[in-house]
NUFI-705301 format. One record per residue: residue number from 1; x, y, z of N, C-alpha, C, O in turn; residue in one letter. Coordinates in steps of 0.001 Angstrom, whole numbers. Example, Ala and Ser with C-alpha at 12.3 -4.5 7.8 and 13.67 -1.06 7.14 Angstrom:
NUFI-705301
node vexfi: 1; nX: 13190; nY: -5690; nZ: 7800; caX: 12300; caY: -4500; caZ: 7800; cX: 13200; cY: -3300; cZ: 7800; oX: 14236; oY: -3319; oZ: 8465; zadren: A
node vexfi: 2; nX: 12850; nY: -2250; nZ: 7080; caX: 13670; caY: -1060; caZ: 7140; cX: 12900; cY: 30; cZ: 7870; oX: 13409; oY: 1138; oZ: 8039; zadren: S
END
This chain:
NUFI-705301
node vexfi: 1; nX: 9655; nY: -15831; nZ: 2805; caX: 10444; caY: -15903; caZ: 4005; cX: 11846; cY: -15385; cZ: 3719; oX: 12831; oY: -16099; oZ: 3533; zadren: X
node vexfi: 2; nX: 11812; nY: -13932; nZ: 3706; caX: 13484; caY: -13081; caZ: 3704; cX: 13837; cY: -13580; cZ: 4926; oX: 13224; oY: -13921; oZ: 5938; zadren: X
node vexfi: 3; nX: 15938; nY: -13499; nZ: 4286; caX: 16839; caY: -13992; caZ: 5339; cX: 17683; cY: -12402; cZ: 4867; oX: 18157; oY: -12162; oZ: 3757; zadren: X
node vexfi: 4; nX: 17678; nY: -11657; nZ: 5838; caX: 18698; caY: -10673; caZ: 5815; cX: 20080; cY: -10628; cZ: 6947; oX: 20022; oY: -10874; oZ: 8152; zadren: X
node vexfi: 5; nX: 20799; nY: -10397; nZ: 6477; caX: 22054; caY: -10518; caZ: 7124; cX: 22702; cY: -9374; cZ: 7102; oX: 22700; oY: -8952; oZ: 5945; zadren: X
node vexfi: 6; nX: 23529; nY: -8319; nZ: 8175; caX: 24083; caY: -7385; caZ: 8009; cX: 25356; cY: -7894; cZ: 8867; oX: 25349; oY: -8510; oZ: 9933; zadren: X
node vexfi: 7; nX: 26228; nY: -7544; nZ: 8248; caX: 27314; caY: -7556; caZ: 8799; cX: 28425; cY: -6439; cZ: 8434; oX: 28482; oY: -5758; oZ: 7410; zadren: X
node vexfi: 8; nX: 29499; nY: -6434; nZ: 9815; caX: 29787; caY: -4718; caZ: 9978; cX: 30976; cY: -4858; cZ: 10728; oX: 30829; oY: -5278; oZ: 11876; zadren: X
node vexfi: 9; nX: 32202; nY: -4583; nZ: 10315; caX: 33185; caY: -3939; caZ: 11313; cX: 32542; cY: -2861; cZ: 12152; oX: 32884; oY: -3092; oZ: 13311; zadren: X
node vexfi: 10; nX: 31843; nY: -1891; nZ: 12114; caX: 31307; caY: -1280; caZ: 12735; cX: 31074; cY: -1596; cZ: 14172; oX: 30415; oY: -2616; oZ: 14377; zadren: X
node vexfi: 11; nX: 31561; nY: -798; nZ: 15396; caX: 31249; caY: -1022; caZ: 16768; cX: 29774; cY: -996; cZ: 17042; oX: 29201; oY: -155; oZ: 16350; zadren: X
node vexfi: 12; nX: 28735; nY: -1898; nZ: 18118; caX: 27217; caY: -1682; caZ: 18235; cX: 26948; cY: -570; cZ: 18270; oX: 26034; oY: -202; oZ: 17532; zadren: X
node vexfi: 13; nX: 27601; nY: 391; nZ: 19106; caX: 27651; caY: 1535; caZ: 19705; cX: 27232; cY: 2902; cZ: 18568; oX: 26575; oY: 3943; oZ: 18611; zadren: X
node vexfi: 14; nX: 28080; nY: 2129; nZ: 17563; caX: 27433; caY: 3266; caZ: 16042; cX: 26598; cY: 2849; cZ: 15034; oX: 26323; oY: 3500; oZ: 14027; zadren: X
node vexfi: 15; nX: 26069; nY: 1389; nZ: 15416; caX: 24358; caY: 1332; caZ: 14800; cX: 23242; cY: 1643; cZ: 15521; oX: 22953; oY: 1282; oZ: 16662; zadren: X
node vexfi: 16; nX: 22559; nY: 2430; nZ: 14669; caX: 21003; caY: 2092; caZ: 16218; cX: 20639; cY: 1090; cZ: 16515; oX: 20844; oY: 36; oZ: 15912; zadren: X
node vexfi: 17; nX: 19971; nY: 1265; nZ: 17605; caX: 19397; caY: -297; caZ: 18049; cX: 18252; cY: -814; cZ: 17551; oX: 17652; oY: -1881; oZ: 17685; zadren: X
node vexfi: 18; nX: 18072; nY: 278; nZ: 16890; caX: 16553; caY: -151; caZ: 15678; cX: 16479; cY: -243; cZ: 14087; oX: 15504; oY: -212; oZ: 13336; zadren: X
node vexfi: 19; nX: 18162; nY: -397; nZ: 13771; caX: 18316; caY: -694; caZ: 12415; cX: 17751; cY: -1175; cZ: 11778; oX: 17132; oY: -662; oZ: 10846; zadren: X
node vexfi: 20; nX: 17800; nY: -3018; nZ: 12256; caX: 17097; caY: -3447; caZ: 11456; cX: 15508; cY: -3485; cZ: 11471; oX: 14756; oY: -3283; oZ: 10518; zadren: X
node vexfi: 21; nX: 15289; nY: -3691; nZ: 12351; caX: 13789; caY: -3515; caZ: 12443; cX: 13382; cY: -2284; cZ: 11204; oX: 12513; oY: -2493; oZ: 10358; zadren: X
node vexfi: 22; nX: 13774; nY: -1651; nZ: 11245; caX: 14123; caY: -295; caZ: 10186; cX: 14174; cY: -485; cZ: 9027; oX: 13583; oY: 277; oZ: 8262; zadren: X
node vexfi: 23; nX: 14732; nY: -1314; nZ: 8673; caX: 15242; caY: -1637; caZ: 7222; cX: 14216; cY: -2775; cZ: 6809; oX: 13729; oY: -2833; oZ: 5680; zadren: X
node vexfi: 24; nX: 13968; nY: -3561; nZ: 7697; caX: 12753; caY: -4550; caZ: 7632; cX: 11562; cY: -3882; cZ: 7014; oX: 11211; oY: -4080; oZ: 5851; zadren: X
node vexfi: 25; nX: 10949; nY: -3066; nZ: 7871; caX: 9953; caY: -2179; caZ: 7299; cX: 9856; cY: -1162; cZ: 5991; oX: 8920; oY: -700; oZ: 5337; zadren: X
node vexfi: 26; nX: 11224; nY: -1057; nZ: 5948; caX: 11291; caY: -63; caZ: 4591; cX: 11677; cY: -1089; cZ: 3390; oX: 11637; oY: -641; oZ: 2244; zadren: X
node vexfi: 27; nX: 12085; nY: -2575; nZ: 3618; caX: 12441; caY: -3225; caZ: 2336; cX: 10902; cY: -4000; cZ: 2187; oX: 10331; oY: -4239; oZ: 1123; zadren: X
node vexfi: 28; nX: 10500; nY: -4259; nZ: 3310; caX: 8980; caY: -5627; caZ: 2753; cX: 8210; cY: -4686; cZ: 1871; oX: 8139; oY: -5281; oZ: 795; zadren: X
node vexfi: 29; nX: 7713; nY: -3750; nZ: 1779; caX: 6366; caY: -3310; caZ: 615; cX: 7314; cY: -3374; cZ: -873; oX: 6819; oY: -3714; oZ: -1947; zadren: X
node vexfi: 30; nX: 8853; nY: -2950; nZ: -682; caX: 9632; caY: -3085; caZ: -1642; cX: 9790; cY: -4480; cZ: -2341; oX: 9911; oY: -4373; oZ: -3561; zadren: X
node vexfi: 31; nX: 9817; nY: -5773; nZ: -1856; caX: 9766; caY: -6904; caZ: -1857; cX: 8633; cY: -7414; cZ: -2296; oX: 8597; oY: -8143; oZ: -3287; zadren: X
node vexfi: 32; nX: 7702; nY: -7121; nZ: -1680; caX: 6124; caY: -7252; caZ: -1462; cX: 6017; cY: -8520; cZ: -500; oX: 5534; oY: -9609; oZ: -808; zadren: X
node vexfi: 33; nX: 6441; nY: -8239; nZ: 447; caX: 6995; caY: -9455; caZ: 1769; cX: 6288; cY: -8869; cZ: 2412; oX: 6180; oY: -7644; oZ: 2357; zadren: X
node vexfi: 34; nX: 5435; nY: -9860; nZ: 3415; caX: 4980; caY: -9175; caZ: 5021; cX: 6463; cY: -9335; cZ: 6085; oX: 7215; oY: -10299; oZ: 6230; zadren: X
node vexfi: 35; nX: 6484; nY: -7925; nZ: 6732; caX: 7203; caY: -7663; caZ: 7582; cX: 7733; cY: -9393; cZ: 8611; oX: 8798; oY: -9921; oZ: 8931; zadren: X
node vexfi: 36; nX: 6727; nY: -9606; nZ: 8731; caX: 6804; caY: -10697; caZ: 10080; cX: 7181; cY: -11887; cZ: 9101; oX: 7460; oY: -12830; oZ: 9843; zadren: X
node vexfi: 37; nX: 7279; nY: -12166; nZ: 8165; caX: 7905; caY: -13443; caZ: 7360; cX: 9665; cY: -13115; cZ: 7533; oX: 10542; oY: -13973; oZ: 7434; zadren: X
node vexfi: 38; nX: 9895; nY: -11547; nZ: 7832; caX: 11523; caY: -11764; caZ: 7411; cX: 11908; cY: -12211; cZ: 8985; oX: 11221; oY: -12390; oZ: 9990; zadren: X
node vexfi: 39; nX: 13321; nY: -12302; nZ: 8707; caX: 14702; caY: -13477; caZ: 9302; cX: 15918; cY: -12361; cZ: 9067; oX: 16423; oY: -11892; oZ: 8048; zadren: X
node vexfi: 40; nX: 16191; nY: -12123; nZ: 10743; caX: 17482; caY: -10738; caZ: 10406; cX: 18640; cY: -11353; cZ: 11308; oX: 18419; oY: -12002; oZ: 12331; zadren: X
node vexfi: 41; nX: 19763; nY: -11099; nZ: 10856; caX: 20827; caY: -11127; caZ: 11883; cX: 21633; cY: -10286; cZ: 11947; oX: 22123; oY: -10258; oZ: 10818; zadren: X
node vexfi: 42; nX: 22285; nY: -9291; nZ: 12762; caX: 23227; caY: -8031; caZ: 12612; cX: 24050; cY: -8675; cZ: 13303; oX: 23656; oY: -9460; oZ: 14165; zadren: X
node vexfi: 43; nX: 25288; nY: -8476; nZ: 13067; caX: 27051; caY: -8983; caZ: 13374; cX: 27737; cY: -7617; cZ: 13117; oX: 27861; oY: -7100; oZ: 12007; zadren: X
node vexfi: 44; nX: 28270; nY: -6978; nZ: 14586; caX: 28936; caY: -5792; caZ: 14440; cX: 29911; cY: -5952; cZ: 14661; oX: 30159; oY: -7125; oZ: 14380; zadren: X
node vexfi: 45; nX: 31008; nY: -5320; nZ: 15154; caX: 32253; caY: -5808; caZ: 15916; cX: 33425; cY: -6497; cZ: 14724; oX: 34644; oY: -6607; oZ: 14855; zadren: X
node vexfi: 46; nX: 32587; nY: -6876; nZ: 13603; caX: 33259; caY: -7710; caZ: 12897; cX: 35028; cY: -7556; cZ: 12612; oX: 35452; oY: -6400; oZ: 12583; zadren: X
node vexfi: 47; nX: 35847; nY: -8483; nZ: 12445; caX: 37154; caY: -8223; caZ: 11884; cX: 37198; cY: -8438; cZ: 10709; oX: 37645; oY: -9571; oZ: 10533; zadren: X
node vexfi: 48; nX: 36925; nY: -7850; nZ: 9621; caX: 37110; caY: -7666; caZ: 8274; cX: 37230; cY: -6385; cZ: 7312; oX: 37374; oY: -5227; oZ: 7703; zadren: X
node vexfi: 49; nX: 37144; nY: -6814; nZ: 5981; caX: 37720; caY: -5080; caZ: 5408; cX: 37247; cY: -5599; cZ: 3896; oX: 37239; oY: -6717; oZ: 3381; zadren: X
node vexfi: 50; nX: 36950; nY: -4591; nZ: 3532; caX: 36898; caY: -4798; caZ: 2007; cX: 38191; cY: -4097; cZ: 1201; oX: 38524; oY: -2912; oZ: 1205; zadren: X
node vexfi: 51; nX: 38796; nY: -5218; nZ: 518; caX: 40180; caY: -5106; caZ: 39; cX: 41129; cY: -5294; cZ: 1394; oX: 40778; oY: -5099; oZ: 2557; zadren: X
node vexfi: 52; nX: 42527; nY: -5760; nZ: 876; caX: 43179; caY: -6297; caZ: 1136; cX: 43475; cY: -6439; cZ: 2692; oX: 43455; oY: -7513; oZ: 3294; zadren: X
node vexfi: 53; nX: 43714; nY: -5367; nZ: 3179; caX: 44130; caY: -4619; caZ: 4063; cX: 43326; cY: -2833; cZ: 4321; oX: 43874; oY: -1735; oZ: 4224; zadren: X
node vexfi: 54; nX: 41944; nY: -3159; nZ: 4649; caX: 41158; caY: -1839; caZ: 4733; cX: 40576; cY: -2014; cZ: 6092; oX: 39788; oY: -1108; oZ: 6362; zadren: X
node vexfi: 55; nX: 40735; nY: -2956; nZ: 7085; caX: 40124; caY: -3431; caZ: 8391; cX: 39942; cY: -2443; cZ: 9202; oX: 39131; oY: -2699; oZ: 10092; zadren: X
node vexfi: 56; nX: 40523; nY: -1109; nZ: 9234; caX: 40433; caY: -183; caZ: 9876; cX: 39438; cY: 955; cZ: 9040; oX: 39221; oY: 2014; oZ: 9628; zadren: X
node vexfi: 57; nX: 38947; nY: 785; nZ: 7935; caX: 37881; caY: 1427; caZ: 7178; cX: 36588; cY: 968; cZ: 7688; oX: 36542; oY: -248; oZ: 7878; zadren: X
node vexfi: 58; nX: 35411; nY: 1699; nZ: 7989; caX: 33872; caY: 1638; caZ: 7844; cX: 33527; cY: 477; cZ: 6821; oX: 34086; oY: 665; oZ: 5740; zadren: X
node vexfi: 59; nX: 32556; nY: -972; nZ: 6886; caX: 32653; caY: -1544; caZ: 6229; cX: 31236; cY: -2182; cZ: 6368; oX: 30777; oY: -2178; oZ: 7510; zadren: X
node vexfi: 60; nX: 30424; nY: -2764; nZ: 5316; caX: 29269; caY: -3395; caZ: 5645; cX: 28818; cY: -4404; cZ: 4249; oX: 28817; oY: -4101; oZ: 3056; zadren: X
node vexfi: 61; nX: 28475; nY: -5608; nZ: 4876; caX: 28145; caY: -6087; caZ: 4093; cX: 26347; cY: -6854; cZ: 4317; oX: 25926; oY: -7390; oZ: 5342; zadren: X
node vexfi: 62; nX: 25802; nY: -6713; nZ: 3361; caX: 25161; caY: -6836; caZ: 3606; cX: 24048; cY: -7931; cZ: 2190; oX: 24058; oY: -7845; oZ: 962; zadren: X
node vexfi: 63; nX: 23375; nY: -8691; nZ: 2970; caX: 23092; caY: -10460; caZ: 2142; cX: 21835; cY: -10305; cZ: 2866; oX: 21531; oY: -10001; oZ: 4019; zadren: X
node vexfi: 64; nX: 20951; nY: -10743; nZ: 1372; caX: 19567; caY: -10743; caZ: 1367; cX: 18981; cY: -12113; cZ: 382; oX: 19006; oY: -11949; oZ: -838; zadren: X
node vexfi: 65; nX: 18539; nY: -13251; nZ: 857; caX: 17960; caY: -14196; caZ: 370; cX: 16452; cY: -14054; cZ: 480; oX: 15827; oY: -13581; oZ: 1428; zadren: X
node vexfi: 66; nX: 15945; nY: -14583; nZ: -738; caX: 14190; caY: -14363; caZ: -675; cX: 13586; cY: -15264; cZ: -1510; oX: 14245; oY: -15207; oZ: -2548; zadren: X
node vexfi: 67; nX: 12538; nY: -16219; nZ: -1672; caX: 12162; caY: -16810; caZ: -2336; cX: 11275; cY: -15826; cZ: -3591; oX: 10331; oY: -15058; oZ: -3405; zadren: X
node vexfi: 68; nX: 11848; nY: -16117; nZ: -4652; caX: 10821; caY: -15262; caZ: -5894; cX: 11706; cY: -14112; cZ: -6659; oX: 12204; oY: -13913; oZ: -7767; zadren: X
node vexfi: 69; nX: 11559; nY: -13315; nZ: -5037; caX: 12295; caY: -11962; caZ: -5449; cX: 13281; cY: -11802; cZ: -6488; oX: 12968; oY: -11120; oZ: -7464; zadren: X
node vexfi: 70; nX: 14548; nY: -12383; nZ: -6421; caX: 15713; caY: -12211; caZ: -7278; cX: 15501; cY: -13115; cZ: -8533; oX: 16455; oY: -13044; oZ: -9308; zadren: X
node vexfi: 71; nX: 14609; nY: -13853; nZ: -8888; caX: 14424; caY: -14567; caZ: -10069; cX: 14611; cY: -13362; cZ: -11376; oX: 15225; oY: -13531; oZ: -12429; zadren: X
node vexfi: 72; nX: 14215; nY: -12695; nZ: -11132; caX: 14260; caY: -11483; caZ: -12553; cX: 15036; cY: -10072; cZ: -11799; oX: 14659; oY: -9259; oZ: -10955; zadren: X
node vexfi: 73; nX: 16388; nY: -10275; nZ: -12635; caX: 17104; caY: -9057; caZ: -12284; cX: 16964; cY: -8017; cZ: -12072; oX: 17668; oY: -7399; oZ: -11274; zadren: X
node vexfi: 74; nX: 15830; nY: -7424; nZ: -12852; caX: 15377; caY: -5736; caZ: -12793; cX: 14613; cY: -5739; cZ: -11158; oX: 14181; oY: -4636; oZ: -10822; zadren: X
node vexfi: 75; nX: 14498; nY: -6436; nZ: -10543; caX: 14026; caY: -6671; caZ: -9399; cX: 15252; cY: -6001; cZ: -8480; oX: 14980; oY: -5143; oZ: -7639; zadren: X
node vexfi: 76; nX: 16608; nY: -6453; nZ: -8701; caX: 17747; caY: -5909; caZ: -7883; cX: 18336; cY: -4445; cZ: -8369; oX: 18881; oY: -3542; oZ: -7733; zadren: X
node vexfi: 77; nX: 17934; nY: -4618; nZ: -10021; caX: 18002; caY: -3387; caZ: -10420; cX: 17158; cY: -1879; cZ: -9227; oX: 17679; oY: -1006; oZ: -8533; zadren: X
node vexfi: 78; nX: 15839; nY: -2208; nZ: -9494; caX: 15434; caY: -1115; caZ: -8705; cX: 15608; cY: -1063; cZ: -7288; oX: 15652; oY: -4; oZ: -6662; zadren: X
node vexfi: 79; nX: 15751; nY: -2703; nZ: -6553; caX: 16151; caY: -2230; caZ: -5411; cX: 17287; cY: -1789; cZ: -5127; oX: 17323; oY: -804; oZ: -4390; zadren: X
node vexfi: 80; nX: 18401; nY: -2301; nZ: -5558; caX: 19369; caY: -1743; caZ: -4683; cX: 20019; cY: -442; cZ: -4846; oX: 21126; oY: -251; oZ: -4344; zadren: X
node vexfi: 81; nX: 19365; nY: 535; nZ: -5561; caX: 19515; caY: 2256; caZ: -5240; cX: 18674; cY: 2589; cZ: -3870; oX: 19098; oY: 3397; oZ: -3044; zadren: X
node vexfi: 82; nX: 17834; nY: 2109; nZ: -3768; caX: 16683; caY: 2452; caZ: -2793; cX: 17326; cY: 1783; cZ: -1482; oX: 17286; oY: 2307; oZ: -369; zadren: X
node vexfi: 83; nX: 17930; nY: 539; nZ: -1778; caX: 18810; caY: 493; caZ: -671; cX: 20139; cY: 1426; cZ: -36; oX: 20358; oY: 1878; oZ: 1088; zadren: X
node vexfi: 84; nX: 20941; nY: 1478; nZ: -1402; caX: 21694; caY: 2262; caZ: -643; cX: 21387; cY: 3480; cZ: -527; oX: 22407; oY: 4157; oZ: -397; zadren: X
node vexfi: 85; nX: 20114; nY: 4299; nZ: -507; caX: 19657; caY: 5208; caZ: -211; cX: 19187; cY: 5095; cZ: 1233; oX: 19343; oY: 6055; oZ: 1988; zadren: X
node vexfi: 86; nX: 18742; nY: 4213; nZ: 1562; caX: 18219; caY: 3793; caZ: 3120; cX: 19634; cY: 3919; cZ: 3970; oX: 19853; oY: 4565; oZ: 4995; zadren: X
node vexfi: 87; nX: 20570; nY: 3033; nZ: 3148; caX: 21937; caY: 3263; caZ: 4109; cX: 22399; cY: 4600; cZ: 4823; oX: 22390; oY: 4936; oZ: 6008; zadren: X
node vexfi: 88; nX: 22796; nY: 5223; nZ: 3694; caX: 22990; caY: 6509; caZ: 3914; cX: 22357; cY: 7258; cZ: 4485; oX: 22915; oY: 7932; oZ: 5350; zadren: X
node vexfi: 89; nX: 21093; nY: 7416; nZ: 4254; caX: 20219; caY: 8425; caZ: 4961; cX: 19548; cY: 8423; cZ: 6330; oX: 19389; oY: 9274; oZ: 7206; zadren: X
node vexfi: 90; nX: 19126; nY: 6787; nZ: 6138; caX: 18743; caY: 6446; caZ: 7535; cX: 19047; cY: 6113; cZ: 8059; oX: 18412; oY: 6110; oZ: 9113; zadren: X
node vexfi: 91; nX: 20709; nY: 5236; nZ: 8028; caX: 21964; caY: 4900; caZ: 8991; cX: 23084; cY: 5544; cZ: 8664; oX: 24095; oY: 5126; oZ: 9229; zadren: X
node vexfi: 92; nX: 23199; nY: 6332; nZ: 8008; caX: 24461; caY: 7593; caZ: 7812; cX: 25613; cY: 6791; cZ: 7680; oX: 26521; oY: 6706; oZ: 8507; zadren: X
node vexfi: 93; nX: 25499; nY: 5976; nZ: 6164; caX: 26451; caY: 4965; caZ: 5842; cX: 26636; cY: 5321; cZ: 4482; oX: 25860; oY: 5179; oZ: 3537; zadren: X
node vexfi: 94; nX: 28121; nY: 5951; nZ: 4530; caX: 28381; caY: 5856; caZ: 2977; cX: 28122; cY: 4704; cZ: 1883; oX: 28049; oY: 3522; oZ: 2220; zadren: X
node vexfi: 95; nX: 28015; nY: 5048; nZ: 803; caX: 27843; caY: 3776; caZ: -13; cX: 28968; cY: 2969; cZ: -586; oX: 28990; oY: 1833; oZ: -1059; zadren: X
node vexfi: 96; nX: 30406; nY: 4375; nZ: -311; caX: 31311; caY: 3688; caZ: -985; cX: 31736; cY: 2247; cZ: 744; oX: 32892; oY: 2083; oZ: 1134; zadren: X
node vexfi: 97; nX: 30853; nY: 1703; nZ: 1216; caX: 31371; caY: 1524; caZ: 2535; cX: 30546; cY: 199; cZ: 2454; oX: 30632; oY: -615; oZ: 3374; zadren: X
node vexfi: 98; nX: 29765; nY: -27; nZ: 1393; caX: 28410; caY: -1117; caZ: 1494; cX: 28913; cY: -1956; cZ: 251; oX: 29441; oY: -1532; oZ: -777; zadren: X
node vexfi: 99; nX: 28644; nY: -3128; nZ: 575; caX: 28550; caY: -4297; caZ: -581; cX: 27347; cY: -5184; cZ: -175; oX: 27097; oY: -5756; oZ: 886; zadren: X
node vexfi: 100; nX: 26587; nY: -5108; nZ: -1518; caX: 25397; caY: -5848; caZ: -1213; cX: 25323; cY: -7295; cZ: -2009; oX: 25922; oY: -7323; oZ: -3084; zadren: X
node vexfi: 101; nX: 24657; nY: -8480; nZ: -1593; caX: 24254; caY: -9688; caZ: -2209; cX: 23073; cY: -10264; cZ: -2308; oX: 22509; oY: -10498; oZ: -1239; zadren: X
node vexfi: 102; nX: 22633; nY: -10506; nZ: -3110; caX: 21260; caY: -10642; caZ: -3605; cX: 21221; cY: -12359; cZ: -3959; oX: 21792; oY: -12932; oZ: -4887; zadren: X
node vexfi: 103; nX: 20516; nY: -12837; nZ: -3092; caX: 20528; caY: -14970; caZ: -3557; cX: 19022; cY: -15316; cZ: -3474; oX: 18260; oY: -14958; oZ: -2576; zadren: X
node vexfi: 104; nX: 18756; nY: -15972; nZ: -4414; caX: 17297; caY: -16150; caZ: -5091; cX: 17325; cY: -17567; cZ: -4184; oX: 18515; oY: -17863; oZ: -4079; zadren: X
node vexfi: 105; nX: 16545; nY: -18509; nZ: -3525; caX: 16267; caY: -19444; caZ: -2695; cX: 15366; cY: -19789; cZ: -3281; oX: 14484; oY: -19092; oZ: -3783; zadren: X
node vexfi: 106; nX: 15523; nY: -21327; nZ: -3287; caX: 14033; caY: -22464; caZ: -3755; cX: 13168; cY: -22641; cZ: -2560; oX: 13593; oY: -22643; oZ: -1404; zadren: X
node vexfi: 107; nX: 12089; nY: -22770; nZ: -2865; caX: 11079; caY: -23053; caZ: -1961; cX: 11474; cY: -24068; cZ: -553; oX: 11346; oY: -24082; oZ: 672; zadren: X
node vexfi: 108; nX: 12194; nY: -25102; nZ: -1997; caX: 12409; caY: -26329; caZ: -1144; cX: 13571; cY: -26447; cZ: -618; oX: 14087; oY: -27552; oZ: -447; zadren: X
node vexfi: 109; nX: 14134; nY: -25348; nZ: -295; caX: 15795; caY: -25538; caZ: 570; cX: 15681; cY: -24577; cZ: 1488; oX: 16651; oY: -23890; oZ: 1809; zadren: X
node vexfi: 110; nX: 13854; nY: -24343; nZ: 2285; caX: 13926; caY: -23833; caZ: 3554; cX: 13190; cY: -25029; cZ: 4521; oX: 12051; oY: -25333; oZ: 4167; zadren: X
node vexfi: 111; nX: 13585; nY: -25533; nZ: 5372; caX: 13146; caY: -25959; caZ: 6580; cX: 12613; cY: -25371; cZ: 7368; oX: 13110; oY: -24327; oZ: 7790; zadren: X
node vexfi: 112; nX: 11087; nY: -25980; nZ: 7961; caX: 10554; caY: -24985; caZ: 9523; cX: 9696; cY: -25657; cZ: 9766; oX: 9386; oY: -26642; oZ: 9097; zadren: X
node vexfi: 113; nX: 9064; nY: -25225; nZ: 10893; caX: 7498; caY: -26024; caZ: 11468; cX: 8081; cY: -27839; cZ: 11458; oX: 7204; oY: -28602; oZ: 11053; zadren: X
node vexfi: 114; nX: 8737; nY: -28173; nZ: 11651; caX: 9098; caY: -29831; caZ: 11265; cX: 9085; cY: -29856; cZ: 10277; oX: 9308; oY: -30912; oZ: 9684; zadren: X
END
């Protein structure tokens, strides 16, 4: 059960409206996640900046929790080129513009179904 989170100074207006759904599909075989287990939230509009005073720079951050996945590093190793390859190419997002986070989750610190 992936929890992805994107968040973006970026106006809606300059993401597609099918980002994530997008990125969903191109990270689960990467993961080895079924599509319909992940959990997305996009936050555009945002007021923030990476470094001090950059709020007026292109900015994205972007947080990925997964049970399993991040237990063994070479796991983030190979993904996250392939991510910021997705950025760029398939949302025309520089990389110097992306910060990514990777959080390994216990089984037992998700709640659902009651």
């Amino acid at each position: 059960m992936p929890f992805v989170t994107l968040l973006t100074n970026l106006k809606a207006v300059s993401v597609p409206s099918d980002a994530m759904p997008r990125l969903i599909r191109f990270i689960a075989p990467l993961m080895n996640k079924p599509q319909e287990a992940y959990n997305w939230v996009l936050e555009t509009d945002k007021v923030m900046s990476k470094g001090s005073d950059n709020s007026d720079k292109p900015y994205v951050w972007f947080k990925i929790e997964a049970i399993g996945t991040f237990e063994d590093p070479e796991n983030i190793k190979v993904l996250t080129p392939k991510l910021f390859d997705f950025f760029k190419n398939e949302l025309t997002i520089e990389q110097d513009c992306i910060l990514m986070n990777f959080y390994n989750l216990a089984a037992t610190h998700i709640g659902k179904n009651g």
